[in-house]
TIVO-2410 file (N, C-alpha, C; in nm, 3 decimals):
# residues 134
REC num residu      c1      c2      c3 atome chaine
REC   1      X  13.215   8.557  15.267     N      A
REC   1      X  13.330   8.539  15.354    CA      A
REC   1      X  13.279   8.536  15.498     C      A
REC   2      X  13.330   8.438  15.588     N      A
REC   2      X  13.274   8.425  15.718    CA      A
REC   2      X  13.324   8.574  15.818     C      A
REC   3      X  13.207   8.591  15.833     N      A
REC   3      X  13.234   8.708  15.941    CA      A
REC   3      X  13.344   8.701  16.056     C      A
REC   4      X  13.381   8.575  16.071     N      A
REC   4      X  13.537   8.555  16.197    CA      A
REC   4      X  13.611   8.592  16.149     C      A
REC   5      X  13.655   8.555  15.972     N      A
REC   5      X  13.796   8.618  15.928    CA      A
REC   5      X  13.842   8.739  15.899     C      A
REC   6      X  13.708   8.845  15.894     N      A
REC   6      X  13.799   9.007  15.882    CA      A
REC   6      X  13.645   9.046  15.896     C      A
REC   7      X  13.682   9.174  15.895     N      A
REC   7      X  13.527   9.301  15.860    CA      A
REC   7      X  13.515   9.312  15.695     C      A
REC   8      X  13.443   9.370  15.713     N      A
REC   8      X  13.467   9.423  15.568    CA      A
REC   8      X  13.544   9.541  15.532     C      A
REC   9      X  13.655   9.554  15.617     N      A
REC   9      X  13.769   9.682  15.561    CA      A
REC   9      X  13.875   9.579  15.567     C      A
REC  10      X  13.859   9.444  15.611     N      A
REC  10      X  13.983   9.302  15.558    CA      A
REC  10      X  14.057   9.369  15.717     C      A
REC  11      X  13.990   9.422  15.838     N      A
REC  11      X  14.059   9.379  15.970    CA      A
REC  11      X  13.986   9.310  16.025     C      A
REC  12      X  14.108   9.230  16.145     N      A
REC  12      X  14.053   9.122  16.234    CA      A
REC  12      X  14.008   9.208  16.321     C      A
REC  13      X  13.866   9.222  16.425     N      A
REC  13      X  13.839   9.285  16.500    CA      A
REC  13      X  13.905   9.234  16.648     C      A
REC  14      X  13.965   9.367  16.678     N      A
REC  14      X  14.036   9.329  16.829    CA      A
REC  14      X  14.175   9.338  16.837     C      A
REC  15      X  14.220   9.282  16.741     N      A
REC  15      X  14.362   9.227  16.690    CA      A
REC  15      X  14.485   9.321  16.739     C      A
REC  16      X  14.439   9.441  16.731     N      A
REC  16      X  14.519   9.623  16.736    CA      A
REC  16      X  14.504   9.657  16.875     C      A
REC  17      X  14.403   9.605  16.897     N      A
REC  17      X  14.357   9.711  17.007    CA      A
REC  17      X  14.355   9.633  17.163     C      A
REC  18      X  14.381   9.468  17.162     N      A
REC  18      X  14.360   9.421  17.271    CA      A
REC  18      X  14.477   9.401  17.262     C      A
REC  19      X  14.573   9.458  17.406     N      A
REC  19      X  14.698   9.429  17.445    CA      A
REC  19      X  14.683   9.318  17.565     C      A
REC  20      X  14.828   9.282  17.555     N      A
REC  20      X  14.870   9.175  17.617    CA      A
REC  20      X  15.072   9.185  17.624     C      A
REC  21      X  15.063   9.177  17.725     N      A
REC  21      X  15.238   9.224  17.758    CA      A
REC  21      X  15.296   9.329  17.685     C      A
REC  22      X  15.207   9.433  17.699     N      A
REC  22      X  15.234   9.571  17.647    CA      A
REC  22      X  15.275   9.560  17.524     C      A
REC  23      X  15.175   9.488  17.438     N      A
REC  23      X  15.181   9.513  17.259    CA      A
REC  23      X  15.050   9.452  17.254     C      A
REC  24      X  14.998   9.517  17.085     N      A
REC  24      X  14.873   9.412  17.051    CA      A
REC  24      X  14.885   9.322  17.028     C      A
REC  25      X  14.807   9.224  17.054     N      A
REC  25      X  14.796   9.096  17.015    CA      A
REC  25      X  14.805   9.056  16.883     C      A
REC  26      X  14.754   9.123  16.778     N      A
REC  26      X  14.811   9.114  16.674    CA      A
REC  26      X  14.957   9.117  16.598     C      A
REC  27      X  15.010   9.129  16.724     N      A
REC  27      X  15.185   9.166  16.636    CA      A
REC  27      X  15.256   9.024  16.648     C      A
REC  28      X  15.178   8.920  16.740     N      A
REC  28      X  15.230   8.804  16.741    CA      A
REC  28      X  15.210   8.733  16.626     C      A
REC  29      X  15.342   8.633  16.597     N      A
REC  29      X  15.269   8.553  16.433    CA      A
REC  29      X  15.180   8.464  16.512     C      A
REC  30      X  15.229   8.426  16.629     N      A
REC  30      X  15.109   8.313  16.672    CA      A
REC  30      X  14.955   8.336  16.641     C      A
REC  31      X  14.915   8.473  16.668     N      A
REC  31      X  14.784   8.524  16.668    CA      A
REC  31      X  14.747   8.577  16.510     C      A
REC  32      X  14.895   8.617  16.450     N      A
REC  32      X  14.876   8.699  16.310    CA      A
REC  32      X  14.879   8.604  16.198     C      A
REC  33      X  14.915   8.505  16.222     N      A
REC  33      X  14.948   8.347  16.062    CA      A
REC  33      X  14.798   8.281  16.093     C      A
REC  34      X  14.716   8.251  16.189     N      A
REC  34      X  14.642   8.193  16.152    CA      A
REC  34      X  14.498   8.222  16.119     C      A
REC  35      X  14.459   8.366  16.128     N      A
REC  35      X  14.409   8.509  16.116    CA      A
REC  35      X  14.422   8.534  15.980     C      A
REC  36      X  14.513   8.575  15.916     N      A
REC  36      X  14.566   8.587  15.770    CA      A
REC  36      X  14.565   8.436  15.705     C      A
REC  37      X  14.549   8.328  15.734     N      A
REC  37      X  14.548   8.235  15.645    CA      A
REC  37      X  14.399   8.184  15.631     C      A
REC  38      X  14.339   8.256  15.742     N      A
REC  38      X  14.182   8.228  15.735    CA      A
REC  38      X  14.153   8.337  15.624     C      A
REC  39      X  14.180   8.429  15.646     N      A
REC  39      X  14.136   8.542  15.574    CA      A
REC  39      X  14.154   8.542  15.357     C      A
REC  40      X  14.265   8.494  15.361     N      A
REC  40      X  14.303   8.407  15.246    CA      A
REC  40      X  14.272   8.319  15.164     C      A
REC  41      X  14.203   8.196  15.278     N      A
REC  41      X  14.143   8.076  15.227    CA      A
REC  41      X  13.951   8.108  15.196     C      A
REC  42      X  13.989   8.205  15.270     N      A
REC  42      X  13.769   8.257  15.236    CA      A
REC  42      X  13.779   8.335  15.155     C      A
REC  43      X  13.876   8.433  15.115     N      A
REC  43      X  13.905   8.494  14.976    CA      A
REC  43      X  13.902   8.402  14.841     C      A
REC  44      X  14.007   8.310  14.839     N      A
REC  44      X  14.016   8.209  14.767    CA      A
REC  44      X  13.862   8.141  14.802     C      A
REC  45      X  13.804   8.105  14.870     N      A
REC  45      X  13.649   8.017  14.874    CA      A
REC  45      X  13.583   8.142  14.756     C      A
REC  46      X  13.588   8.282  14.789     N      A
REC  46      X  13.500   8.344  14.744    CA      A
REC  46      X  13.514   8.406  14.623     C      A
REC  47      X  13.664   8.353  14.564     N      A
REC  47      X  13.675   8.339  14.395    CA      A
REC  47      X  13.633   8.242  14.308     C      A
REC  48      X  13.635   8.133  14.355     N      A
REC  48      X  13.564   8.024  14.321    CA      A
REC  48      X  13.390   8.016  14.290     C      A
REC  49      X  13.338   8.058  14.442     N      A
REC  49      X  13.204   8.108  14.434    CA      A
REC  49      X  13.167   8.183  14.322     C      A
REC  50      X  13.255   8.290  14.317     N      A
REC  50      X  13.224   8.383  14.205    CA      A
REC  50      X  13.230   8.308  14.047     C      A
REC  51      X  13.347   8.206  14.036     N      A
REC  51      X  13.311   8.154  13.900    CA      A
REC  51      X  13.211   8.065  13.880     C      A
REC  52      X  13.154   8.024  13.976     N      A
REC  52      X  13.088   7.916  13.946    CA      A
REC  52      X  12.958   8.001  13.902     C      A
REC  53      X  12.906   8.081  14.004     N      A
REC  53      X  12.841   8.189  13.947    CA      A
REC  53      X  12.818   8.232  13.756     C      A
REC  54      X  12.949   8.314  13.746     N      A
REC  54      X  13.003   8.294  13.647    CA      A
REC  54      X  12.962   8.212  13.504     C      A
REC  55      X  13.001   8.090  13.549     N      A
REC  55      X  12.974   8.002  13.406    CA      A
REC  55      X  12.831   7.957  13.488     C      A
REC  56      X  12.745   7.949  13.527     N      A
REC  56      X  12.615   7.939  13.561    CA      A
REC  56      X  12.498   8.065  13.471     C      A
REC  57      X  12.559   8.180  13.490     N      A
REC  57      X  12.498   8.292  13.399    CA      A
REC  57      X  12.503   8.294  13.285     C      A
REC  58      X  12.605   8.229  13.235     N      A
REC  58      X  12.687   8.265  13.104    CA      A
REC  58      X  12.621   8.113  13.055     C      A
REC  59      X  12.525   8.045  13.122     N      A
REC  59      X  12.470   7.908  13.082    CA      A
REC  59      X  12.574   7.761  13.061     C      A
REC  60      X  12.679   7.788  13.099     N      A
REC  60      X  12.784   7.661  13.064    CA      A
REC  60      X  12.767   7.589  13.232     C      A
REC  61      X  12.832   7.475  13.163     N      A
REC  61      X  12.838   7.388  13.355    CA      A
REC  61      X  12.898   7.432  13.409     C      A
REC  62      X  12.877   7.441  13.565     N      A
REC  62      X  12.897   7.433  13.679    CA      A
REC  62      X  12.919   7.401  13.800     C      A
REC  63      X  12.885   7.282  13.753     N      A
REC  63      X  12.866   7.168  13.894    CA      A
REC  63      X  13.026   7.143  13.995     C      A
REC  64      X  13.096   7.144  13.876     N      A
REC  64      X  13.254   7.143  13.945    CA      A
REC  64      X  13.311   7.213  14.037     C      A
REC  65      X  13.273   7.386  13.968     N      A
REC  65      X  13.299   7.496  14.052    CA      A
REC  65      X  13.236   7.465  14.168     C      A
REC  66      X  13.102   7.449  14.141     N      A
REC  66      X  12.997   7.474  14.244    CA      A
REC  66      X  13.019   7.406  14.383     C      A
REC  67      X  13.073   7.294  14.349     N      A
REC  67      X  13.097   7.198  14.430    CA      A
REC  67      X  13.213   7.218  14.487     C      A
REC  68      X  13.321   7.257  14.445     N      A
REC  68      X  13.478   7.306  14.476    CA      A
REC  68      X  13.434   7.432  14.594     C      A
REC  69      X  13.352   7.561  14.558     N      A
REC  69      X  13.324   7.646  14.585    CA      A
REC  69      X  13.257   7.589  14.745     C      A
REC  70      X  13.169   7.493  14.761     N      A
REC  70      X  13.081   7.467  14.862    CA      A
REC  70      X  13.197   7.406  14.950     C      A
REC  71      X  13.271   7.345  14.891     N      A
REC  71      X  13.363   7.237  14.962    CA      A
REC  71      X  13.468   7.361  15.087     C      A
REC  72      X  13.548   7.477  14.968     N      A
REC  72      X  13.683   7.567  15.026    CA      A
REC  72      X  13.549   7.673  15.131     C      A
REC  73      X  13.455   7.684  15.081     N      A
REC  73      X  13.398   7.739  15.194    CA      A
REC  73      X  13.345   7.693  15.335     C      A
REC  74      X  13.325   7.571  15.315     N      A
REC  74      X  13.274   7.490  15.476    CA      A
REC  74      X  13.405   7.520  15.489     C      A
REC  75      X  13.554   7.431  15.442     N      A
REC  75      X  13.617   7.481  15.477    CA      A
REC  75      X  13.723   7.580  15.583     C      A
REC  76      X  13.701   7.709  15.479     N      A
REC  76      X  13.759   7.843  15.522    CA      A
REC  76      X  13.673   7.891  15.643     C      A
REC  77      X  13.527   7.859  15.653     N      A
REC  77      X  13.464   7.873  15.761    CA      A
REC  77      X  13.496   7.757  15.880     C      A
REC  78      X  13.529   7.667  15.865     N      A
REC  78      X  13.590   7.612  16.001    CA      A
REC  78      X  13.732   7.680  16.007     C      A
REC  79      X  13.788   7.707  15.938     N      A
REC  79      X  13.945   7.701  15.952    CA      A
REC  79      X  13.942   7.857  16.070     C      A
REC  80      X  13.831   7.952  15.975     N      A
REC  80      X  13.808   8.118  16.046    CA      A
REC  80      X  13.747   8.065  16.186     C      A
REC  81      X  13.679   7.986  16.220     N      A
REC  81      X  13.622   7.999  16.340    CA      A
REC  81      X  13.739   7.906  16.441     C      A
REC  82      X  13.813   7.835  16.403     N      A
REC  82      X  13.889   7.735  16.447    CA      A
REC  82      X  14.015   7.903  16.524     C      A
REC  83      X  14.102   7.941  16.407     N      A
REC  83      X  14.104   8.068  16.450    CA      A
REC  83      X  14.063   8.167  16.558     C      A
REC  84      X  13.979   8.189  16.550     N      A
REC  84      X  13.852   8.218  16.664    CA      A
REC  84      X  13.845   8.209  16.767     C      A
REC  85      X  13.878   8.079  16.772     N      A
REC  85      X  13.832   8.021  16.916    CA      A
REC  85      X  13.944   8.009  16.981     C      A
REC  86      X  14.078   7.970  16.914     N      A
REC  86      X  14.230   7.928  16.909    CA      A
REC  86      X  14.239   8.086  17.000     C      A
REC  87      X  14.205   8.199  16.951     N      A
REC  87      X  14.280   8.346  16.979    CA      A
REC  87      X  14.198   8.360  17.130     C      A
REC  88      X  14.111   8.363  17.156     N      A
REC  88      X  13.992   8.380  17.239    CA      A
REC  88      X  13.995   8.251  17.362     C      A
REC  89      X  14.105   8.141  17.323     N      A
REC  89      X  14.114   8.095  17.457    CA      A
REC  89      X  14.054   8.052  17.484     C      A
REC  90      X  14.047   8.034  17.641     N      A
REC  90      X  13.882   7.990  17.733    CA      A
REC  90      X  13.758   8.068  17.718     C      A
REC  91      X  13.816   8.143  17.691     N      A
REC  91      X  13.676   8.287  17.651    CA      A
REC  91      X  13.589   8.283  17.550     C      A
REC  92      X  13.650   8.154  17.419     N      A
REC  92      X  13.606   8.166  17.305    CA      A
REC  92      X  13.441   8.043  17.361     C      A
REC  93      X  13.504   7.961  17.450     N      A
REC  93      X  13.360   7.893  17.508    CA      A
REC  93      X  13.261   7.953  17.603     C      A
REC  94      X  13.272   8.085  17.630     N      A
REC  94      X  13.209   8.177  17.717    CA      A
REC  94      X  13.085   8.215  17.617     C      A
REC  95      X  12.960   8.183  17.661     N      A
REC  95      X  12.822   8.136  17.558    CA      A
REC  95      X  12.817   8.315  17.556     C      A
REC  96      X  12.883   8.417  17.655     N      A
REC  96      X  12.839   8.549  17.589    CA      A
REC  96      X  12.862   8.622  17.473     C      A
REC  97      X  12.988   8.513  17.412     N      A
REC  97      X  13.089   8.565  17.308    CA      A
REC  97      X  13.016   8.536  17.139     C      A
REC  98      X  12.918   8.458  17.195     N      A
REC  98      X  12.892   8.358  17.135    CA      A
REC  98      X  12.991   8.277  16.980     C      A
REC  99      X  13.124   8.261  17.049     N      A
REC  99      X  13.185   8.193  16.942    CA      A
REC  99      X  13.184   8.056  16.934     C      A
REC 100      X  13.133   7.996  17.056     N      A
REC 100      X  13.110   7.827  17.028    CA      A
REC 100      X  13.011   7.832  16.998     C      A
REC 101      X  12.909   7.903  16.968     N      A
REC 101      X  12.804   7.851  16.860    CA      A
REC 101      X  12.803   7.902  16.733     C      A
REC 102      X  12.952   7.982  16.696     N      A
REC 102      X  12.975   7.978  16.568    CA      A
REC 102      X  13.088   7.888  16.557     C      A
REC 103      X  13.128   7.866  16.631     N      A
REC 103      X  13.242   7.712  16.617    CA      A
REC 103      X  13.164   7.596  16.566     C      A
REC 104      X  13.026   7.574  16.655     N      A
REC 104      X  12.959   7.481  16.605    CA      A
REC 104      X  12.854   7.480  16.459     C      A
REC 105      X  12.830   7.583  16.466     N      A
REC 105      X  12.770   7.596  16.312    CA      A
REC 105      X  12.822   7.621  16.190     C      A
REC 106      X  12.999   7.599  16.221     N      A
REC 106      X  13.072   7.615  16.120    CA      A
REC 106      X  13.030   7.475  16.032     C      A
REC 107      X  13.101   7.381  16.176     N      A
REC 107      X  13.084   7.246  16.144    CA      A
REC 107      X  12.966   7.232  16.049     C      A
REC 108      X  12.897   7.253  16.051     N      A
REC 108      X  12.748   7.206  15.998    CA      A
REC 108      X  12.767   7.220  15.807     C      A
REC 109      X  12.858   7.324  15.799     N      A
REC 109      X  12.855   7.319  15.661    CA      A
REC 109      X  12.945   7.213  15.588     C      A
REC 110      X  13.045   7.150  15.656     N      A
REC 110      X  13.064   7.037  15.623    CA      A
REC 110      X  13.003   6.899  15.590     C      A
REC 111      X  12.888   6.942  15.669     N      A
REC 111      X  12.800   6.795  15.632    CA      A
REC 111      X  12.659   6.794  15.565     C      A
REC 112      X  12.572   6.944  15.570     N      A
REC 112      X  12.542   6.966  15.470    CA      A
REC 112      X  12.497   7.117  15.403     C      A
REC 113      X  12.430   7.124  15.327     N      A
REC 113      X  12.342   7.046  15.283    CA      A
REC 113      X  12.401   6.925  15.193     C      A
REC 114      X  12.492   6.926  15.181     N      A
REC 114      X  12.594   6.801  15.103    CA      A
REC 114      X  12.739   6.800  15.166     C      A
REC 115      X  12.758   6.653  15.201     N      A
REC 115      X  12.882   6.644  15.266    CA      A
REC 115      X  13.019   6.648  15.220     C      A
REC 116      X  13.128   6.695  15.258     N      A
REC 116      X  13.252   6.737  15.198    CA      A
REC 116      X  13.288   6.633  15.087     C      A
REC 117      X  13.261   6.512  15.203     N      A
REC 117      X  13.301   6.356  15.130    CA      A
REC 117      X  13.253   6.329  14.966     C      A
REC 118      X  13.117   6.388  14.971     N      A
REC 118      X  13.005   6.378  14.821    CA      A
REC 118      X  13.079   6.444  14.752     C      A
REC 119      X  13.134   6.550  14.828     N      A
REC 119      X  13.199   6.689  14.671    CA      A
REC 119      X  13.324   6.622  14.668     C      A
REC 120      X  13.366   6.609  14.747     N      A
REC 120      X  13.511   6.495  14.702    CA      A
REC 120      X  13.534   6.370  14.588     C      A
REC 121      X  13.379   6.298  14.610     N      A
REC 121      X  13.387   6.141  14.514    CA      A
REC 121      X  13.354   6.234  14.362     C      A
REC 122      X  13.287   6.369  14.380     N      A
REC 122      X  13.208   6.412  14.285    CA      A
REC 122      X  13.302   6.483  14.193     C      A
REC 123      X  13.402   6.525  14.247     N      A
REC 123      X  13.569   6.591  14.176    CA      A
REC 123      X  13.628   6.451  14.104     C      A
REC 124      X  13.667   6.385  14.247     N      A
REC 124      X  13.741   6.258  14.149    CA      A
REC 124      X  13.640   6.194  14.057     C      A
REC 125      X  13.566   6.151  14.055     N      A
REC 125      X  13.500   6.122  13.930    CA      A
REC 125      X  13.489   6.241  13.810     C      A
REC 126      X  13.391   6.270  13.853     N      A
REC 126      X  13.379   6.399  13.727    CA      A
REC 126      X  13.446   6.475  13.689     C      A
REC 127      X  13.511   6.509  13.740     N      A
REC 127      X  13.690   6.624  13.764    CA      A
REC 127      X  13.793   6.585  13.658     C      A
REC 128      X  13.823   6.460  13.763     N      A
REC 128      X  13.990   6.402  13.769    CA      A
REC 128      X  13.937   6.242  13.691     C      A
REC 129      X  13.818   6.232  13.634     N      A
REC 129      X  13.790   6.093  13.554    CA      A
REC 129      X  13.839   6.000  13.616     C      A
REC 130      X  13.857   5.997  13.781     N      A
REC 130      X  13.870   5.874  13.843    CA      A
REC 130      X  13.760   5.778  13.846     C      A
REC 131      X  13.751   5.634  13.881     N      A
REC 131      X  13.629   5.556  13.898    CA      A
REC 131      X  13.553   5.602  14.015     C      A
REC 132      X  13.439   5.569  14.022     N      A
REC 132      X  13.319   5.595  14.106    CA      A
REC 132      X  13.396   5.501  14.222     C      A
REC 133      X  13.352   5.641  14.327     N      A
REC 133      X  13.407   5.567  14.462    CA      A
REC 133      X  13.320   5.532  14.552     C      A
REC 134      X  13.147   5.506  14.528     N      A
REC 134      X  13.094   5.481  14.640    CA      A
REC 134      X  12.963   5.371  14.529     C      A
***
């Protein structure tokens, strides 16, 4: 799970504790829906992970999961850092924070080591028995 979307006790760090017009920032849905839907979608990435895992040990195929799994995680990791940067403002490009260079290395898992697009033709074909799309 990407370290932007929670700790490992499942809080957003800051969220409670940094006020803004005399409440935390967390009590806004603006700041609290897209925080929790990151947090959600890397949960969900990291059930997937786990099956693919799963039928990999247990010796059956994998490639589906595996690929589903690689796909919701580039993903949930842009969506958490997108988040991120969204809450953090102008501040989130302040190189001390360093969240634009986890903004930017989110990106990266989208393209590789295999690009979203590959795990996409690689579902509809193999998946969903659509024709070969490339």
């Amino acid at each position: 799970m990407p370290a932007s979307a929670s700790s490992s006790t499942g809080r957003s760090a800051g969220t409670g504790e940094r006020v803004v017009f005399d409440r935390p920032i967390g009590r806004n849905q603006g700041i609290q829906f897209p925080i929790a839907r990151a947090y959600v979608n890397a949960r969900a990435a990291d059930a997937m992970r786990y099956q693919a895992a799963a039928l990999h040990d247990a010796g059956r195929p994998y490639g589906a999961e595996a690929n589903m799994a690689k796909l919701l995680c580039a993903d949930a990791s842009w969506e958490a850092a997108n988040a991120c940067l969204q809450t953090h403002g102008g501040f989130g490009f302040a190189a001390e924070y360093d969240i634009e260079r986890k903004f930017r290395e989110t990106r990266l898992y989208q393209v590789a080591p295999i690009s979203t697009n590959l795990i996409l033709a690689y579902v509809g074909e193999h998946v969903l028995g659509m024709p070969r799309s490339y």
